[in-house]
C-alpha positions as CSV (number, residue, x, y, z in Angstrom):
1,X,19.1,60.5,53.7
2,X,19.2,61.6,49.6
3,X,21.9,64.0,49.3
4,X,20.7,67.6,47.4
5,X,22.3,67.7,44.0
6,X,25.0,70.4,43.5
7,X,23.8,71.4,39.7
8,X,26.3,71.0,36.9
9,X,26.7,74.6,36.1
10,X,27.4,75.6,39.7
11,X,31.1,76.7,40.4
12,X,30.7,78.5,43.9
13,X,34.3,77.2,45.9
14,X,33.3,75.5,48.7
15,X,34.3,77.3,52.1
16,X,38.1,76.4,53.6
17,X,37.4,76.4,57.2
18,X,34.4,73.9,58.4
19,X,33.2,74.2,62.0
20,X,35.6,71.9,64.7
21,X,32.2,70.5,66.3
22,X,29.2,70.8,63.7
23,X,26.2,69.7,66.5
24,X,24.0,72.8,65.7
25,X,20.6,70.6,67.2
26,X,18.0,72.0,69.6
27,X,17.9,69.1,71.5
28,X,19.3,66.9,72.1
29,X,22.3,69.6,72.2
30,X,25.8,70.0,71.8
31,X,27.9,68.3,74.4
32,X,30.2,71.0,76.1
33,X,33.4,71.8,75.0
34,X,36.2,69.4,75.5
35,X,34.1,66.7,76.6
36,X,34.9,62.8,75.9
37,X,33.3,59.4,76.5
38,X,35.9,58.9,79.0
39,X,34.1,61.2,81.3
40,X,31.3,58.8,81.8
41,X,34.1,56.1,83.4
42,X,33.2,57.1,86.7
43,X,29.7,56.5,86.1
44,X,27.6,53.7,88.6
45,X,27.1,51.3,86.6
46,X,25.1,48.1,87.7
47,X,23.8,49.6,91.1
48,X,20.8,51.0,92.4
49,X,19.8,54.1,92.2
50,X,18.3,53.9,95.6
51,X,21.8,52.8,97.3
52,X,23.3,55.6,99.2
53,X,25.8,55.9,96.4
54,X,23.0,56.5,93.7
55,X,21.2,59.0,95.7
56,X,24.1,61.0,96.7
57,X,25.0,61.3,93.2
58,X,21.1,62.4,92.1
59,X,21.4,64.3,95.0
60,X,24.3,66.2,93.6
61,X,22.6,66.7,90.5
62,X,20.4,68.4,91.5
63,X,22.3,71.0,94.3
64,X,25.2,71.4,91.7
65,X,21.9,72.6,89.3
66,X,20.3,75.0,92.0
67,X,23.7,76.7,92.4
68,X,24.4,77.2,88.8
69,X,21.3,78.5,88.2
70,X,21.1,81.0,91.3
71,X,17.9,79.3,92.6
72,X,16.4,80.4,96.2
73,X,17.2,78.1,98.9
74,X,13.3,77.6,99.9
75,X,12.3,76.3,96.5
76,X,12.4,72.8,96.1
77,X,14.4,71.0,92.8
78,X,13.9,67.3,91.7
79,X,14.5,65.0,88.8
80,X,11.6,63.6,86.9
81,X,10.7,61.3,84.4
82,X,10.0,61.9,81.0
83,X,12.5,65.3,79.8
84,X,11.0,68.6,80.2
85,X,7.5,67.4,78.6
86,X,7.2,64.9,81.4
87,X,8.1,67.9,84.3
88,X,5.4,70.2,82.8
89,X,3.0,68.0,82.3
90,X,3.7,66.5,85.9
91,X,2.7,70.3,86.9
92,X,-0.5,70.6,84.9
93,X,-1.9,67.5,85.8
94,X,-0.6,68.2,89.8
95,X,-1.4,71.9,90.0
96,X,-4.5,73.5,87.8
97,X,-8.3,73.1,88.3
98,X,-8.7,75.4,91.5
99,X,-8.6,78.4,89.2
100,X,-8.9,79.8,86.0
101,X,-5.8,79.7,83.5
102,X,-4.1,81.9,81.1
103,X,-1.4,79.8,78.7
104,X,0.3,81.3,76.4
105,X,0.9,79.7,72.4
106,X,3.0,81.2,70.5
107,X,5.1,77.8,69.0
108,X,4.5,74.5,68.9
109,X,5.4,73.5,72.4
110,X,3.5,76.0,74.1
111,X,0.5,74.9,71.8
112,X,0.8,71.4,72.9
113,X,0.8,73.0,76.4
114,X,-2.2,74.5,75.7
115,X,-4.3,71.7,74.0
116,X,-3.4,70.1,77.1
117,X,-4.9,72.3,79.4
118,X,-8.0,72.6,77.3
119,X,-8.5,69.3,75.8
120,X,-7.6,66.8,78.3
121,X,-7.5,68.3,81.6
122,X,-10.7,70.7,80.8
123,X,-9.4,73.5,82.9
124,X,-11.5,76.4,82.3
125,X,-8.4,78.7,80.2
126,X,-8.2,81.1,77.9
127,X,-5.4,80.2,75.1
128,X,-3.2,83.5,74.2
129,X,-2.0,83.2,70.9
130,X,0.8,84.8,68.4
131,X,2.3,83.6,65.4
132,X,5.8,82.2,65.0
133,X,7.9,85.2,65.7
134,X,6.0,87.0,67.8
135,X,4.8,86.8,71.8
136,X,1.0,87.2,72.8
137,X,0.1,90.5,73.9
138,X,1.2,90.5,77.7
139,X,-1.0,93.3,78.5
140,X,-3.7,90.4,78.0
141,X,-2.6,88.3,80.3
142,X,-4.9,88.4,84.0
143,X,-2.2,87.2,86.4
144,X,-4.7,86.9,88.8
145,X,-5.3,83.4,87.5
146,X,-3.0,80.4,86.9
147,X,-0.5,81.0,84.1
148,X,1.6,78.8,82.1
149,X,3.9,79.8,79.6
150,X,7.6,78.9,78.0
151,X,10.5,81.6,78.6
152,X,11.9,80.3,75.5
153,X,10.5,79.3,72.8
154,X,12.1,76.5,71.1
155,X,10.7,76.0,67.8
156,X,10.0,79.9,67.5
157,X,13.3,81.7,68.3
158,X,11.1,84.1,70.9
159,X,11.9,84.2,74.0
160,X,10.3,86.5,77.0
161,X,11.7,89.6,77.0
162,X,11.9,90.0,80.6
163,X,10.2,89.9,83.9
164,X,8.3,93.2,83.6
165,X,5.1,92.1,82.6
166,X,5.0,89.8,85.5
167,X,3.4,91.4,88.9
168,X,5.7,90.6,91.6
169,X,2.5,89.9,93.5
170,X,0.0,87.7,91.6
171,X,-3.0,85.7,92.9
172,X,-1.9,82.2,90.7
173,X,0.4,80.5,90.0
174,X,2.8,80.8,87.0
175,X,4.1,77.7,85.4
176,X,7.2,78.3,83.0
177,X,8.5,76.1,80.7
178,X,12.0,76.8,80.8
179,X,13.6,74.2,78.6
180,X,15.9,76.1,76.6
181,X,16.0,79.2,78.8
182,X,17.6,77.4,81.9
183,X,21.2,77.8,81.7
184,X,21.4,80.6,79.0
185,X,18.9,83.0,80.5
186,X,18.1,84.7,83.6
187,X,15.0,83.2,84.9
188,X,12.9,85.8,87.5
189,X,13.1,83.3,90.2
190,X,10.9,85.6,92.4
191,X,7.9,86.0,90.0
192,X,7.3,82.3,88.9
193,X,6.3,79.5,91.0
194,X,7.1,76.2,88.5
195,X,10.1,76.1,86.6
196,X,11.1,72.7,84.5
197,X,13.9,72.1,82.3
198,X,15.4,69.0,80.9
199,X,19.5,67.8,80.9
200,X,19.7,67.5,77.0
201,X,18.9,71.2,75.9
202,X,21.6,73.9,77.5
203,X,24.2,72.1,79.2
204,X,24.0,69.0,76.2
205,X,23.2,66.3,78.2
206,X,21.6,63.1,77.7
207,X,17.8,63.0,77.3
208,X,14.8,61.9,79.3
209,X,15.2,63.3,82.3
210,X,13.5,66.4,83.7
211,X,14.3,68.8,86.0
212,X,11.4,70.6,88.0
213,X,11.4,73.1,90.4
214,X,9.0,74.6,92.7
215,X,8.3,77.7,94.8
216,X,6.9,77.9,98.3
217,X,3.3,78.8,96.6
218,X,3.9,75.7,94.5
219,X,4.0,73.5,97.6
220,X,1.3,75.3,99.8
221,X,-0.8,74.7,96.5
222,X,-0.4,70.6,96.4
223,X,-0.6,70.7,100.3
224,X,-3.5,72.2,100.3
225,X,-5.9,69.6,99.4
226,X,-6.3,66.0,97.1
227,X,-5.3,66.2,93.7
228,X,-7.8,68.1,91.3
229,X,-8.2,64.9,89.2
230,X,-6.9,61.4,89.4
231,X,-3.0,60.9,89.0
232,X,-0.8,58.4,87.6
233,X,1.9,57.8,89.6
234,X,4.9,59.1,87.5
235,X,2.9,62.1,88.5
236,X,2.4,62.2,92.2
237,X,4.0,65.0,94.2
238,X,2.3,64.6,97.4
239,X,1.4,61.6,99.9
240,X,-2.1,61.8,102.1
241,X,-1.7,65.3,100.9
242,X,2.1,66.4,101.8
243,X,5.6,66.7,99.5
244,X,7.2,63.7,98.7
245,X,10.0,65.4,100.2
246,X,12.3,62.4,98.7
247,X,11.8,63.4,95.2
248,X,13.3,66.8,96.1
249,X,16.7,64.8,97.9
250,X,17.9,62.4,95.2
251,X,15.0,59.8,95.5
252,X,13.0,59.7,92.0
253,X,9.6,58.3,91.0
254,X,11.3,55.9,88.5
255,X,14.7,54.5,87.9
256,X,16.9,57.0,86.5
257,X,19.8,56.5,84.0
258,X,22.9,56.8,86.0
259,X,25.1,57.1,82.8
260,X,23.4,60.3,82.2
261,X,23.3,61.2,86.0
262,X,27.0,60.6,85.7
263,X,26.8,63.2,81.9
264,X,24.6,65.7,83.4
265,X,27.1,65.7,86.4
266,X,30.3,67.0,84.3
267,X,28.3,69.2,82.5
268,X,27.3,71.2,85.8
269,X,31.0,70.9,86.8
270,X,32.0,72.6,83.5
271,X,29.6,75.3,83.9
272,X,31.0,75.8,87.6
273,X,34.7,76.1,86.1
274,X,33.3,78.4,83.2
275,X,32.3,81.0,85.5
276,X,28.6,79.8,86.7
277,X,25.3,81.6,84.6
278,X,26.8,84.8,84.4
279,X,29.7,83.2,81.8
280,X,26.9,80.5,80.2
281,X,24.5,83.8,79.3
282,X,27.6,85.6,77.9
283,X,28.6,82.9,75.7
284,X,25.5,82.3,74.6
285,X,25.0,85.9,73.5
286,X,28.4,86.0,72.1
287,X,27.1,83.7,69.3
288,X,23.7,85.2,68.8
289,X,26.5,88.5,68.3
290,X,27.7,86.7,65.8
291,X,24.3,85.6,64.0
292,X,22.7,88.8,64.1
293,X,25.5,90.5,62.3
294,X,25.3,88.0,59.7
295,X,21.8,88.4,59.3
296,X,22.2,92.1,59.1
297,X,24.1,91.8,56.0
298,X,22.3,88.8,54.3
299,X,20.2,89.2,51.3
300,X,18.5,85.7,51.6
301,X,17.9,85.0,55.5
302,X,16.2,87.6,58.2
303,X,15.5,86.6,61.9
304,X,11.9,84.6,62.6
305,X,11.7,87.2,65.9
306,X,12.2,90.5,63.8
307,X,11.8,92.0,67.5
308,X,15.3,91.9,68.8
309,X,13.8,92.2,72.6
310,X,12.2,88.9,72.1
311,X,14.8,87.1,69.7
312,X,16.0,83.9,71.6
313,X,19.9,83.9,72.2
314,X,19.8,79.5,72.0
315,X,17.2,78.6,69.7
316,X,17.9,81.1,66.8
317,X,15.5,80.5,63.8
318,X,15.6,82.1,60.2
319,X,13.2,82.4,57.5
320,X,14.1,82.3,54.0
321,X,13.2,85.7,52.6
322,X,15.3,85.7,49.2
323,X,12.9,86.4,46.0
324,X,13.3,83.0,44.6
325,X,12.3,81.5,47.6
326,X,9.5,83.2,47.9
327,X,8.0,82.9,44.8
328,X,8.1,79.0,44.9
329,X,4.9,77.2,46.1
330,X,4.5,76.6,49.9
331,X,5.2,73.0,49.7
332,X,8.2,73.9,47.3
333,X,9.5,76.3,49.5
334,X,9.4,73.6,52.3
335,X,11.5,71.4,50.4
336,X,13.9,73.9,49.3
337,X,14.5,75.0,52.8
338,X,14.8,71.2,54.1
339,X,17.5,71.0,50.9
340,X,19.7,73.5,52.1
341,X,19.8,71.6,55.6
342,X,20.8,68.4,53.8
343,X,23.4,70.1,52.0
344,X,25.0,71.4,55.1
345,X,24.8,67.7,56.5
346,X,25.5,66.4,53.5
347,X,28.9,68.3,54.1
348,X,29.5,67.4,57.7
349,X,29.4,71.2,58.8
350,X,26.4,71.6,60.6
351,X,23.5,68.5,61.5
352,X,19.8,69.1,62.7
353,X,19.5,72.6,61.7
354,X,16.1,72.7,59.6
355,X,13.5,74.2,60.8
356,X,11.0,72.6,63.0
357,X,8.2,70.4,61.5
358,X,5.0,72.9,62.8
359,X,7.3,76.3,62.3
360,X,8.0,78.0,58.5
361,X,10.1,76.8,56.6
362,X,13.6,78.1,57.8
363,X,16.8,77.3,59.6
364,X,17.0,76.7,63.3
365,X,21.1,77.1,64.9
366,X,21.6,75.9,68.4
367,X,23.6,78.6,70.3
368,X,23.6,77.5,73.6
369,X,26.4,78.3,76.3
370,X,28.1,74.5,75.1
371,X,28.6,76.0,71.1
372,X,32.5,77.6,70.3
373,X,31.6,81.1,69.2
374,X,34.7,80.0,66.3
375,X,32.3,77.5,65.0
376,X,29.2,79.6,64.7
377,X,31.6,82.1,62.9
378,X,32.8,78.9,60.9
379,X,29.5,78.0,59.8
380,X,28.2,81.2,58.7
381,X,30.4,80.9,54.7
382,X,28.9,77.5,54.3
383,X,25.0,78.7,55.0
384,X,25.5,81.1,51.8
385,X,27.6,78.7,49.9
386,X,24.5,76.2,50.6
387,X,21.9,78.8,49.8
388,X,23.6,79.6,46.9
389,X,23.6,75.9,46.1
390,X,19.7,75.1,46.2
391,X,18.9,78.6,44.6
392,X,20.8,77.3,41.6
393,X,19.1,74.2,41.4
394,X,15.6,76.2,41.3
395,X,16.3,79.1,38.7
396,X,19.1,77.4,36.4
């Protein structure tokens, strides 16, 4: 990586303190507080997954995650291949084609969801759209079809706001993308039907393993007839048209990691001894706190979601509003933005924190339950010291 050029006439003192732990990514995430390799030395190494060892263990992956999360006892929770992208797509593919679909786009994930739906499964849908920063209009959406949609978006900073817009009765089915909600947010358990998730997002762990999880409706749904299309079989929930129940009791459709069965395991544990989701959602919001008060006095960066019912407490994005920013050419201002991310690297103070490829051209800072609330307040001196940096370099 080329390191940004500090210019010659700059004399800006560097900040003193530097964040203890600067992993600032949105995925994979932050490993929780405290944690070490040494955790992993427990982990079942050079056995099947299908032994009774290796399916207890998936097995407690996967109850540990239901209790944190405060999921009902009559949906069903299994891990799947392929992250998050692999649970939702499993649904798609599994689920739509008896019904019209709503899906709502409003970053890039939820667009890919989207382009999915319309362009390779052919599902007759209507795509709701807003821009980055903003949600679709609600009010829009006919819940008397299928609806997909992300609680969170991850690129966007916007999350849901909450479960009001939702009908607690609702003829289809609504499929949430939950990646970077789960674990931070409270999910509306008894207005959605598919929920998927992946380990590496709120709880830090490792990645490419998903997490989905289905309501009653879900499973009357896959019962109730063959699949709407042909399925591969990293996608196949049912069997001569009932549950795979093993999927749902520590079996899986492919051969799992146990290193990060083993990871995703003392991350669970270490939510349990924080408190459960109550204490994860409140430390979470403690370093949005943090953010937003930042944001209220800075004279260069404002909030993606302006909206602060919408504004994501993990994924929080920024757009560069100063006036030299903005009066630089759009692909200027991209590189400008990617600068100040490479300073802040460059420095060892906070990694992964430039926007994301599709959104504008910004800063995106993890605040998940697993981030120190003293190293977002750590971080904040050296995001104007590296501001100040770049904007030197364009107007000397």
């Amino acid at each position: 990586m080329t390191s940004t050029v500090v210019p010659a006439s700059f004399s800006l003192r560097k900040p003193d303190i530097r964040p203890a732990n600067p992993n600032f990514s949105s995925g994979p995430c932050a490993k929780r507080p405290g944690w070490t390799i040494e955790v992993l030395s427990g982990a079942l190494l050079g056995r099947s997954h299908r032994s009774p060892e290796g399916r207890e263990r998936l097995k407690e992956v996967i109850d540990r995650s239901a209790r944190v999360l405060e999921m009902p006892e009559n949906w069903r929770l299994g891990i799947v291949p392929g992250s998050d992208t692999g649970a939702v797509e499993m649904a798609l593919w599994s689920l739509l084609g008896s019904c019209p679909v709503d899906v709502l786009a409003f970053e890039s994930f939820s667009a890919t969801w989207a382009n999915d739906i319309t362009a390779q499964l052919g599902v007759d849908a209507r795509v709701l759209t807003a821009d980055y920063g903003q949600l679709p209009d609600l009010a829009a959406v006919d819940w008397s079809r299928d609806v997909v949609l992300a609680w969170n978006g991850t690129t966007s900073g916007v999350r849901f706001p909450d479960d009001a817009a939702i009908p607690t009765e609702h003829d289809g089915l609504v499929i949430c993308d939950a990646t970077s909600a789960a674990f931070a947010m409270d999910l509306p358990w008894g207005k959605l039907d598919v929920v998927t998730w992946s380990w590496q997002k709120a709880l830090g762990g490792e990645a490419a393993h998903g997490m989905l999880a289905l309501s009653p409706r879900a499973v009357a749904r896959l019962e109730s007839g063959p699949a709407p299309r042909p399925l591969p079989k990293v996608f196949r929930l049912t069997s001569k048209e009932k549950l795979i129940e093993g999927i749902f009791k520590g079996d899986t459709i492919n051969t799992p990691s146990m290193l990060c069965v083993e990871d995703a395991t003392d991350s669970l544990k270490w939510a349990e001894n924080v408190g459960g989701l109550a204490a994860l959602k409140a430390r979470s919001q403690a370093n949005l706190a943090v953010l937003t008060k930042w944001e209220a006095a800075s004279d260069w960066a404002t909030f993606l979601a302006e909206n602060a019912d919408i504004r994501s407490g993990t994924s929080v994005c920024f757009r560069i509003t100063a006036p030299w920013f903005v009066a630089l050419e759009p692909d200027t201002r991209m590189k400008a933005a990617k600068q100040i991310a490479r300073l802040l690297n460059d420095e060892g103070v906070a990694f992964d924190i430039a926007s994301y490829r599709d959104a504008p051209p910004g800063l995106r800072i993890w605040c998940g339950a697993t981030i120190e609330v003293s190293d977002v307040e750590a971080l904040l001196p050296w995001l104007d010291w590296a501001e100040a940096v770049v904007r030197a370099g364009f107007t000397d």
